[in-house]
VOBA-1610 file (N, C-alpha, C; in pm, whole numbers, padded with zeros to 5 digits, always signed):
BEGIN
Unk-10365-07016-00002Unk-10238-07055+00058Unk-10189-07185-00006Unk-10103-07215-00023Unk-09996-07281-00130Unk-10035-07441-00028Unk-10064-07559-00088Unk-10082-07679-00041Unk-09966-07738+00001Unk-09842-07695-00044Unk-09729-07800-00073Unk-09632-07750-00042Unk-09533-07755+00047Unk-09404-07690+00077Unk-09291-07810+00094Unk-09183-07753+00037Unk-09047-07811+00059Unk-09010-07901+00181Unk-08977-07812+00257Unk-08926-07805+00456Unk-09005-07750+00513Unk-09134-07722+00500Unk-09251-07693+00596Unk-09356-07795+00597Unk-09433-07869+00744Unk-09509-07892+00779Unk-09635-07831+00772Unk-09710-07765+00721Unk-09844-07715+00716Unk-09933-07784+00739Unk-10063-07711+00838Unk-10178-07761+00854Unk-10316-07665+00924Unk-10379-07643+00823Unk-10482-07568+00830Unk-10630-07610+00881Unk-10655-07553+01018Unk-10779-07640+01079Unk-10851-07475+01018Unk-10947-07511+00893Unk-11042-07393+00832Unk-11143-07367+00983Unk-11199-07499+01002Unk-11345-07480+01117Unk-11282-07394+01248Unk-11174-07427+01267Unk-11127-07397+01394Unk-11066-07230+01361Unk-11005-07189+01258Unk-10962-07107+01266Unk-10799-07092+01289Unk-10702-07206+01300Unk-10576-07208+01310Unk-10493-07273+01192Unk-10362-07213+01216Unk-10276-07312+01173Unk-10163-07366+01183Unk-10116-07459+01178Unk-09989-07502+01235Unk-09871-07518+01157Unk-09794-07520+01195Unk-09669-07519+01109Unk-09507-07554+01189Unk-09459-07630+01081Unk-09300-07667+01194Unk-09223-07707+01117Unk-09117-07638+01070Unk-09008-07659+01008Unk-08968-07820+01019Unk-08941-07884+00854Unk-08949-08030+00829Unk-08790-08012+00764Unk-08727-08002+00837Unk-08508-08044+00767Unk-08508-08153+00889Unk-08518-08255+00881Unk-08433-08321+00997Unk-08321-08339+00968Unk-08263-08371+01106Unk-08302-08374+01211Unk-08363-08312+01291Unk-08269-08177+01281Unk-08259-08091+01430Unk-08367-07930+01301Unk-08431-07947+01211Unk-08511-07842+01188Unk-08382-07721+01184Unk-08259-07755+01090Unk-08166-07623+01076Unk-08241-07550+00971Unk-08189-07424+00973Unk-08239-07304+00879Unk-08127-07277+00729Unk-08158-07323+00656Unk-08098-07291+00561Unk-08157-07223+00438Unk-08088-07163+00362Unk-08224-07075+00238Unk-08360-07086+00231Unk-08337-07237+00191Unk-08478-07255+00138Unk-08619-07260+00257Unk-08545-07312+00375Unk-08652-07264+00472Unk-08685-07132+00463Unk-08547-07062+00505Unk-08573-06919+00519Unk-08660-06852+00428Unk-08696-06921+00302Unk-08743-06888+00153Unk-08931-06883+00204Unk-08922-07091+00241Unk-09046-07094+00265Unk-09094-07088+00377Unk-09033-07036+00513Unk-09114-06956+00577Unk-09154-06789+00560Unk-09102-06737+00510Unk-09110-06565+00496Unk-09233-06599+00369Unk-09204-06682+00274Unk-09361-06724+00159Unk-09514-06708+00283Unk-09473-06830+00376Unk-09628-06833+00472Unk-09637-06736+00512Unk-09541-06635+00548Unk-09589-06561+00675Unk-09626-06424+00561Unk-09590-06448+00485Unk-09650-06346+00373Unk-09803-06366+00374Unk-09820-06471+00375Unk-09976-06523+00257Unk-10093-06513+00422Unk-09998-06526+00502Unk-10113-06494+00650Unk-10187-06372+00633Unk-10148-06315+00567Unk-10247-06183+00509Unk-10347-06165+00434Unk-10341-06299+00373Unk-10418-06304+00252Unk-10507-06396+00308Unk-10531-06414+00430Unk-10591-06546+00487Unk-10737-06497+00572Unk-10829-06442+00534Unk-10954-06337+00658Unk-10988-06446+00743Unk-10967-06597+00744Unk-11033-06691+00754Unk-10939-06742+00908Unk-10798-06701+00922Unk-10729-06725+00986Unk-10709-06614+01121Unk-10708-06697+01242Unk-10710-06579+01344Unk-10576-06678+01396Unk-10505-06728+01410Unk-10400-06773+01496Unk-10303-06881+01421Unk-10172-06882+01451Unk-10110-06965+01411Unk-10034-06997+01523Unk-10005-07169+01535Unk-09885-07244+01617Unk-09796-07254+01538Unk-09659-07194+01540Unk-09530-07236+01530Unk-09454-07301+01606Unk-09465-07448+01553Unk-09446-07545+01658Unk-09300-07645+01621Unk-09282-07765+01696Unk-09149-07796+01710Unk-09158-07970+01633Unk-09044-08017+01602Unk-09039-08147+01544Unk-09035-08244+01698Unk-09032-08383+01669Unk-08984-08452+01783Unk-08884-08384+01872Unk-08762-08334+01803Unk-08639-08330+01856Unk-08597-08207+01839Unk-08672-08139+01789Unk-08617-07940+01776Unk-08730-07883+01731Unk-08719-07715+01776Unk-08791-07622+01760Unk-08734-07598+01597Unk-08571-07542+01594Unk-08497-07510+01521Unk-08364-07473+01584Unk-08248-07570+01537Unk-08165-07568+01618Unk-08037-07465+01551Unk-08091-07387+01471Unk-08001-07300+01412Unk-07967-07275+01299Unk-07874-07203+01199Unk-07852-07238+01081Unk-07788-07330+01046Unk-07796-07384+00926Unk-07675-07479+00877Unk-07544-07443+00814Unk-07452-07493+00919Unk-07350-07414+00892Unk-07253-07455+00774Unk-07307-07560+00713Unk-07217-07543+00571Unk-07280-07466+00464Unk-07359-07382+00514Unk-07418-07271+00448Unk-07275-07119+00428Unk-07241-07116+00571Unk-07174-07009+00621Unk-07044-07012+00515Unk-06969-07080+00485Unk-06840-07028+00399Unk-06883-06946+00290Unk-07028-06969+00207Unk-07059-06900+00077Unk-07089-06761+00126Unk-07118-06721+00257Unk-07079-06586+00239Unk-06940-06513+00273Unk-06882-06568+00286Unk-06713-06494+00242Unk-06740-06413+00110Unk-06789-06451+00027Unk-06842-06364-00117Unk-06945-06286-00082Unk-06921-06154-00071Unk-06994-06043+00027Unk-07119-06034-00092Unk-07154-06074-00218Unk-07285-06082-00299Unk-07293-06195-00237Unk-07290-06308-00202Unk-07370-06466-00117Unk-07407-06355-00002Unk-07335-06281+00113Unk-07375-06266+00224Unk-07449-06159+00214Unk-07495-06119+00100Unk-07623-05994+00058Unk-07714-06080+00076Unk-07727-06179-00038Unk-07847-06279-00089Unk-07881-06345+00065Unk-07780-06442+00116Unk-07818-06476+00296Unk-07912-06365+00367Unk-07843-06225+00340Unk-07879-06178+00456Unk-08073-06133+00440Unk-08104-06090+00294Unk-08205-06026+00244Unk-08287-06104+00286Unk-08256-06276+00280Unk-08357-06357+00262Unk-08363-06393+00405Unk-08313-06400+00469Unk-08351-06382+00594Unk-08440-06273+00683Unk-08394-06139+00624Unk-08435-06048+00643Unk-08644-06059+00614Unk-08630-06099+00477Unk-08768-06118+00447Unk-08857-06253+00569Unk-08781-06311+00601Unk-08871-06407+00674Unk-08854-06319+00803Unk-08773-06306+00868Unk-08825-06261+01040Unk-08924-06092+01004Unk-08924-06041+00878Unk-09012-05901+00855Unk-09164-05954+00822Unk-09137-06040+00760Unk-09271-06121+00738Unk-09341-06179+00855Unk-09297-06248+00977Unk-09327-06304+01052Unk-09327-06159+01182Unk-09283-06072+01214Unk-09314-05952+01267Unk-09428-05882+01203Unk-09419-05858+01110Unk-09575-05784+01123Unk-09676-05817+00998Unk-09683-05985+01079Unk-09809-06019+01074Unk-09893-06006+01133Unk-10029-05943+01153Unk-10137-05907+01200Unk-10234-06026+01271Unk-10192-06145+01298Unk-10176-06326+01279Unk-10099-06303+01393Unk-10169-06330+01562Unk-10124-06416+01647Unk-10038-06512+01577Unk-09870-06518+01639Unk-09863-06661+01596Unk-09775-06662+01754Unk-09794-06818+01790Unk-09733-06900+01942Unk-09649-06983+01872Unk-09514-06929+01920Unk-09435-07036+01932Unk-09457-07130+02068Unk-09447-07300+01975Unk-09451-07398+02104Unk-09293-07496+02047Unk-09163-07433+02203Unk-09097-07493+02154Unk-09048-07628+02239Unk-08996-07719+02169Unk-08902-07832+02207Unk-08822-07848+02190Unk-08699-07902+02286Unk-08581-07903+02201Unk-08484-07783+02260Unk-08368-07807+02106Unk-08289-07736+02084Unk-08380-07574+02025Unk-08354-07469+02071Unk-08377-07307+01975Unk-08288-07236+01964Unk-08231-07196+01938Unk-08103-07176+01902Unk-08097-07080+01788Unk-07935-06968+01782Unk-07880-06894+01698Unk-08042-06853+01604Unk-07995-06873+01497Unk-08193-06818+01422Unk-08326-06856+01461Unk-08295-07002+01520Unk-08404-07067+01585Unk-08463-06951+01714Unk-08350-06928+01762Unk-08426-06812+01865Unk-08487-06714+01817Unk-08429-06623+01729Unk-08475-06536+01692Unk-08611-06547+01609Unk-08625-06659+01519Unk-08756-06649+01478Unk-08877-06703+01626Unk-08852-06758+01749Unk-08947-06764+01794Unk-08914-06597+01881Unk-08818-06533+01934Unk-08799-06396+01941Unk-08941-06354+01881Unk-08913-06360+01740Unk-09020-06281+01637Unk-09198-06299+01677Unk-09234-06405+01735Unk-09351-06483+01725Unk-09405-06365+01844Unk-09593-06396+01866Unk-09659-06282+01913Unk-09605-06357+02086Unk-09615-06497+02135Unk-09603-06566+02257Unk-09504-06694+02269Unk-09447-06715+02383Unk-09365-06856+02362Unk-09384-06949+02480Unk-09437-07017+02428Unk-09434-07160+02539Unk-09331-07263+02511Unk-09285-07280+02560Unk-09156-07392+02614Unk-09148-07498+02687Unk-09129-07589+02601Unk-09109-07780+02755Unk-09020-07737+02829Unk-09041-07802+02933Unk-08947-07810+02978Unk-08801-07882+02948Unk-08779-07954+02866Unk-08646-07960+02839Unk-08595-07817+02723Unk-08673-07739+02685Unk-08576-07682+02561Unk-08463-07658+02644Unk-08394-07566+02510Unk-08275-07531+02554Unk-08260-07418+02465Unk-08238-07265+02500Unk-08122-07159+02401Unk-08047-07089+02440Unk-08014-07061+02303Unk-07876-06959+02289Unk-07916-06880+02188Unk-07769-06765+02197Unk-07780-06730+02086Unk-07609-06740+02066Unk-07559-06826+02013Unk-07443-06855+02016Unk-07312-06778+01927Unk-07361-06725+01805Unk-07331-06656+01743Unk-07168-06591+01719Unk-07137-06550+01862Unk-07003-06432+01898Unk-06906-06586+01892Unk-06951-06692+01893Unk-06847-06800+01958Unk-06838-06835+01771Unk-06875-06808+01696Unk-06873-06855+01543Unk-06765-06759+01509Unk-06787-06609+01563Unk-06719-06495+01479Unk-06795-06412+01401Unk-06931-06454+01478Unk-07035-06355+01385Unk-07118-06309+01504Unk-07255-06279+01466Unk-07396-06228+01541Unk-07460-06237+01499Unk-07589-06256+01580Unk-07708-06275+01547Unk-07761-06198+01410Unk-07798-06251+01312Unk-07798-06137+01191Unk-07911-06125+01128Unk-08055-06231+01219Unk-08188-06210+01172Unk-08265-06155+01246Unk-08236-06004+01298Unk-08321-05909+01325Unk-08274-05954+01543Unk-08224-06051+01536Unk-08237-06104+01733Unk-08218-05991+01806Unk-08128-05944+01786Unk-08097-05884+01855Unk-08159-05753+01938Unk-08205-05691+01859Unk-08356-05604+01829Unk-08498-05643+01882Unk-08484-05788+01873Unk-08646-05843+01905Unk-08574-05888+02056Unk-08468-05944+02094Unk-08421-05993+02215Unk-08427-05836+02329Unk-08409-05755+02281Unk-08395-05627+02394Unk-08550-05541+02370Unk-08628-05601+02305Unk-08781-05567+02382Unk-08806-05644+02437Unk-08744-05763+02487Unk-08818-05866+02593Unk-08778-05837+02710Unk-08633-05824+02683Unk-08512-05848+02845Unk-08402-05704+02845Unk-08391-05694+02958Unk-08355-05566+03014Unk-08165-05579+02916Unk-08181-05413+02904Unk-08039-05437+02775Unk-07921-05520+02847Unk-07882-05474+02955Unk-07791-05548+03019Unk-07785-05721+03047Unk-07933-05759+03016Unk-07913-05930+03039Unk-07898-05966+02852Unk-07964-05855+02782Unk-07921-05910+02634Unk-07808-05891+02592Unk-07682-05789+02628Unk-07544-05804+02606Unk-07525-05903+02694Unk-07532-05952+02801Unk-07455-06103+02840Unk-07508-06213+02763Unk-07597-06184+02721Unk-07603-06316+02629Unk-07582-06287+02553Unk-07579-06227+02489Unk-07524-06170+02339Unk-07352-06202+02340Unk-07307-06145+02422Unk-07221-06127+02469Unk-07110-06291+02479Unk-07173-06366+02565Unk-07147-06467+02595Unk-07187-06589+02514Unk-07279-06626+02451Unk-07335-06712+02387Unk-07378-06800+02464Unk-07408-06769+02597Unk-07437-06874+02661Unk-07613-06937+02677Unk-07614-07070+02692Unk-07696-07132+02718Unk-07821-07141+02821Unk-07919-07131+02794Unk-07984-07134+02915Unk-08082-07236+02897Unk-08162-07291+03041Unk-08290-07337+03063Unk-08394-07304+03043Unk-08480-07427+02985Unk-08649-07307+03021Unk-08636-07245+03113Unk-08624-07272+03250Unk-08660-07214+03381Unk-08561-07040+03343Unk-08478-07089+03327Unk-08368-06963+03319Unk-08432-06861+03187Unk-08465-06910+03109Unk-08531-06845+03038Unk-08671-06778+03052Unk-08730-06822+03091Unk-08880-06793+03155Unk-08873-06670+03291Unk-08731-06725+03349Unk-08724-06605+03456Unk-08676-06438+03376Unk-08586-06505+03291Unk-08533-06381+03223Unk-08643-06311+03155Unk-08749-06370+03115Unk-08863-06317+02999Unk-08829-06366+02848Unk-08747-06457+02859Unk-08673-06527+02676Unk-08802-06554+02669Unk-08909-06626+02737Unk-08988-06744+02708Unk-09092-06644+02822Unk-09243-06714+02809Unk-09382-06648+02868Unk-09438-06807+02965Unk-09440-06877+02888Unk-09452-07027+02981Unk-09347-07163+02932Unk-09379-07217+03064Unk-09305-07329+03027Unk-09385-07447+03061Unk-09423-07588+02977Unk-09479-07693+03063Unk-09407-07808+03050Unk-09476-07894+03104Unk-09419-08068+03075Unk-09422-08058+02951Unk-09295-08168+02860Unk-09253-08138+02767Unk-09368-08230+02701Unk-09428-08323+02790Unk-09611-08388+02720Unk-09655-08337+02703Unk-09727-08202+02735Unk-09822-08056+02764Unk-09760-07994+02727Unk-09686-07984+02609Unk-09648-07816+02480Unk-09724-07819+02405Unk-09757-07975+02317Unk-09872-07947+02218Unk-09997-07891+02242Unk-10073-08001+02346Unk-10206-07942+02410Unk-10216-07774+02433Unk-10131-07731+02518Unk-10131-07595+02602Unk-10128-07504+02456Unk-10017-07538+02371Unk-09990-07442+02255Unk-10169-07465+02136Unk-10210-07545+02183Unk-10341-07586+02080Unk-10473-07499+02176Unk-10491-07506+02315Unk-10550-07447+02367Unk-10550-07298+02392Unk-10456-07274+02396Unk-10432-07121+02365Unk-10460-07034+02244Unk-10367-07105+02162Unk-10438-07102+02008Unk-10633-07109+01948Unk-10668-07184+02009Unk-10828-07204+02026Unk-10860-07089+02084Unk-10846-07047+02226Unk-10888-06948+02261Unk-10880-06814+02242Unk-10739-06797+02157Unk-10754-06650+02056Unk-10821-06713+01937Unk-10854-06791+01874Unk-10908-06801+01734Unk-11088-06768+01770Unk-11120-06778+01926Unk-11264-06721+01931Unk-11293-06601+01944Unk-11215-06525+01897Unk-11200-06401+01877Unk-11226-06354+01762Unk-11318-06223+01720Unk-11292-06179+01575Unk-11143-06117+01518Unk-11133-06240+01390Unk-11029-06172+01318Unk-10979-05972+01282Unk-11122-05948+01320Unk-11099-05809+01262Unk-11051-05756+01405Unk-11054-05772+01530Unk-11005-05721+01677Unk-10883-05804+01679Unk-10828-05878+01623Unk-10705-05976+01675Unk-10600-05867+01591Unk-10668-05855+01457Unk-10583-05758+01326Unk-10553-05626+01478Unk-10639-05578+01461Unk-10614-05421+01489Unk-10552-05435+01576Unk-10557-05500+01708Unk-10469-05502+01808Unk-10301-05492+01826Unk-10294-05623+01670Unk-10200-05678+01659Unk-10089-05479+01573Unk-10192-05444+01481Unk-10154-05319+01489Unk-10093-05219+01608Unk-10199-05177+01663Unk-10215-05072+01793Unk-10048-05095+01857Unk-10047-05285+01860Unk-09940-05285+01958Unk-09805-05265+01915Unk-09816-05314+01792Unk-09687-05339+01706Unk-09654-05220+01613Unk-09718-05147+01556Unk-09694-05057+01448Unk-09551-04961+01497Unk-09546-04902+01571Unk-09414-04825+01609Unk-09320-04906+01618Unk-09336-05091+01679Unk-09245-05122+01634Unk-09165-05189+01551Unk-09286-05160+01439Unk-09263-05241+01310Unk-09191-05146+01271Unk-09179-05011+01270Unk-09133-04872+01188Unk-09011-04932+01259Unk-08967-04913+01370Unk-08830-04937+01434Unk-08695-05050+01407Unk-08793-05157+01340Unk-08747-05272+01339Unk-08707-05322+01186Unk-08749-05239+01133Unk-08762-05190+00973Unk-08626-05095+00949Unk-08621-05048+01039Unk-08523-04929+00993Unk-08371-05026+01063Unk-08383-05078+01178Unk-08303-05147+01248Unk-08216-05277+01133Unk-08349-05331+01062Unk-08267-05466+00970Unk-08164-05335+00817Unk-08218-05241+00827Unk-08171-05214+00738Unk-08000-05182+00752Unk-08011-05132+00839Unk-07857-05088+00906Unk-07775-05243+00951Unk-07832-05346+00991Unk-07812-05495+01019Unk-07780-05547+00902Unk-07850-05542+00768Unk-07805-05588+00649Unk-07663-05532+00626Unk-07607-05438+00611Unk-07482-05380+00572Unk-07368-05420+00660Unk-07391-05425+00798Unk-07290-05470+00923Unk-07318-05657+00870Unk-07387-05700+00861Unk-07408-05853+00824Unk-07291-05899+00726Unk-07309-05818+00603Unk-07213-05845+00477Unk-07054-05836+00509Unk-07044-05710+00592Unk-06964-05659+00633Unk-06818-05783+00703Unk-06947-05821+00796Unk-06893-05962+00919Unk-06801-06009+00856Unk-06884-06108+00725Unk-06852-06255+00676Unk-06731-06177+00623Unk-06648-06082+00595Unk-06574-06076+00517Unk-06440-06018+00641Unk-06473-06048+00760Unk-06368-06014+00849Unk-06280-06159+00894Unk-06154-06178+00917Unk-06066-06314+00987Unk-06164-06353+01099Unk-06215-06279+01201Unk-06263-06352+01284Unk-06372-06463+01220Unk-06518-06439+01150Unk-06569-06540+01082Unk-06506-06637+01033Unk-06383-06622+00949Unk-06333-06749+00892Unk-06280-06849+00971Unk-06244-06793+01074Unk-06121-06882+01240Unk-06295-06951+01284Unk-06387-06843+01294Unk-06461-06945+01396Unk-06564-07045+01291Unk-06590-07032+01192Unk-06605-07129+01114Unk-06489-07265+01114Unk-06407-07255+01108Unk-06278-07388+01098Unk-06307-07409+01228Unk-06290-07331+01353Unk-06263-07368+01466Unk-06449-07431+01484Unk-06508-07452+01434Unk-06614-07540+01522Unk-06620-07654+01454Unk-06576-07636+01289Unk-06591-07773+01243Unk-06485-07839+01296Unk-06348-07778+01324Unk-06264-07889+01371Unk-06265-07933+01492Unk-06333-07858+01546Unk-06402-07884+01682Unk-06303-07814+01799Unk-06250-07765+01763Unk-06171-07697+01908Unk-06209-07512+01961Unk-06109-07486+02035Unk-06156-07358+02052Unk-06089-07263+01957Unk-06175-07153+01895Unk-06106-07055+01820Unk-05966-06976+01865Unk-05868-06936+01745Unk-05797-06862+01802Unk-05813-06723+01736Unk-05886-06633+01776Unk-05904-06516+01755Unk-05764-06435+01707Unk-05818-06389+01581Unk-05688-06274+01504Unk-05728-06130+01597Unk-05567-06090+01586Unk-05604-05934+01650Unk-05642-05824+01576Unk-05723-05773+01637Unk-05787-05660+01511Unk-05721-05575+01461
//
């Protein structure tokens, strides 16, 4: 496994059996290529790892991952940029789904638009109590376009994932945890510990029962979810090249409310 990353935090406890990891863009840990690059790299190489039974995907001071960066978003108006966006995205939340690698998200903070969806992706989620998500997306002029949507409606009943989908609205840990967004929530002192103890206690497990499981449970819906980004890649490209994206791009940098073109 590669010593040295860009915008990733890495840290490999060999004795223990874990590893940790947390997106390094400050402030707020946004997602832009090259994350997207070098996380889908790790979550590749977790395969290549016999030595590894668990990973924490964990949070900066001040964010889990508070979304993409949106001066990313105009370069796909050029429907070849919003191929290249979308693939490479595609490769990190496929990479991080079926990995055979427990991984716990422990978040803080802001999670948000991709930020959700890659902890979406993760095997568990613990949450401080202050986070906060969304999936804000419909209020840009776009949608969720790294697999969320898909991973959001095996958690929560379809009807609470079109209102949020739907709405872009915000929620609480608590609100989240009731919905099933999130599995626990603690004091926002007690995310590291809880997310390290948990982590410990699947890593005393044999790697070869953590693998298969991680199979048994996931394989149908790795086939599903596979076939799902593929049809998501084409509607993705599709988006960036409609008026609504371009209005809600201007309309957040200039900060007001969009005025939606009629279709």
């Amino acid at each position: 496994m590669r010593a040295e990353w860009d915008t990733l935090k890495v840290r490999h406890d060999e004795a223990v059996g874990v590893l940790k990891v947390q997106i390094h863009n400050p402030p707020l840990s946004l997602l832009n290529q090259v994350v997207r690059r070098e996380l889908g790299l790790l979550f590749r190489e977790l395969s290549g790892a016999p030595a590894l039974r668990c990973v924490v995907f964990g949070s900066s001071e001040r964010s889990f991952c508070a979304g993409a960066d949106l001066r990313e978003y105009p370069m796909r108006f050029d429907p070849a940029v919003a191929r290249v966006h979308v693939e490479n995205a595609h490769r990190m939340i496929l990479a991080l789904v079926e990995s055979d690698t427990p991984v716990i998200a422990a978040i803080r903070g802001p999670c948000m638009g991709g930020g959700l969806e890659l902890a979406l992706g993760c095997s568990y989620r613990i949450a401080s109590r202050s986070a906060t998500f969304a999936l804000p997306e419909a209020r840009r002029g776009a949608w969720p376009g790294t697999g969320g949507i898909f991973l959001l409606c095996r958690l929560v009943r379809t009807s609470i994932a079109k209102r949020l989908l739907y709405t872009g609205e915000s929620l609480s840990s608590k609100e989240a945890l009731d919905l099933g967004v999130v599995d626990e929530v603690v004091e926002d002192e007690q995310l590291d510990r809880r997310a390290d103890d948990l982590a410990a206690d699947i890593a005393r497990q044999p790697a070869s029962s953590l693998q298969t499981m991680a199979q048994l449970v996931d394989g149908p819906f790795r086939a599903s979810f596979r076939e799902h980004l593929r049809y998501e890649a084409e509607r993705f490209v599709h988006a960036y090249q409609l008026p609504a994206a371009r209005e809600g791009y201007q309309a957040f940098f200039e900060k007001r409310e969009p005025r939606w073109p009629q279709p």
